[in-house]
N, C-alpha and C positions, 0 to 999 in steps of 0.2 A: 466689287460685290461685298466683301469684305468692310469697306469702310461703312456704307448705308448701314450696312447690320449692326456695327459698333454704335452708331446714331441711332440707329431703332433702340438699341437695347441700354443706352443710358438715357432715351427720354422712357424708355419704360419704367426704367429704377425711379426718373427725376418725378415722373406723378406720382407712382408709389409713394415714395417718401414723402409728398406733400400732401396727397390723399389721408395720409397717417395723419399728419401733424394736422390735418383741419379736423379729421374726426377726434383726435384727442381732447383738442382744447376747446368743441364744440360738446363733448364728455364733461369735459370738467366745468362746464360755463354751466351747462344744464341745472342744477341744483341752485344754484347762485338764482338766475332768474324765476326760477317758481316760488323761490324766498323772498325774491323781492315784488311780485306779482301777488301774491299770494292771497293779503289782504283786500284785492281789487276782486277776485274772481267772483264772489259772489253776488258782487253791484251790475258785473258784466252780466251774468245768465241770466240774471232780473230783468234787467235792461231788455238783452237780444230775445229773451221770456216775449216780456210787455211787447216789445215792437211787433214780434210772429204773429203774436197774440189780436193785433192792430191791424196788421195787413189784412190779415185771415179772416177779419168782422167784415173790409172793402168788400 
């Protein structure tokens, strides 16, 4: 009984701790990609704009 519980409870720490680490460096990436995105955003709503726009006349 004992040992299961040992196993339960270091794969609980072993997601936690990786849980962590995705959220962090998926933190830190965030700013980077809307920097580099950034100048594209307004050709996109145009774009996905026109296309709505297009269906919606069908």
């Amino acid at each position: 009984m004992a040992d299961s519980a040992l196993w339960i409870s270091s794969l609980t720490v072993g997601t936690a701790v990786l849980a962590g680490w995705v959220t962090s460096r998926g933190t830190a990436r965030a700013p980077q990609v809307d920097w580099c995105y950034d100048p594209f955003r307004e050709s996109v709503l145009a774009f996905a704009f026109a296309a709505r726009t297009a269906v919606h006349d069908l």
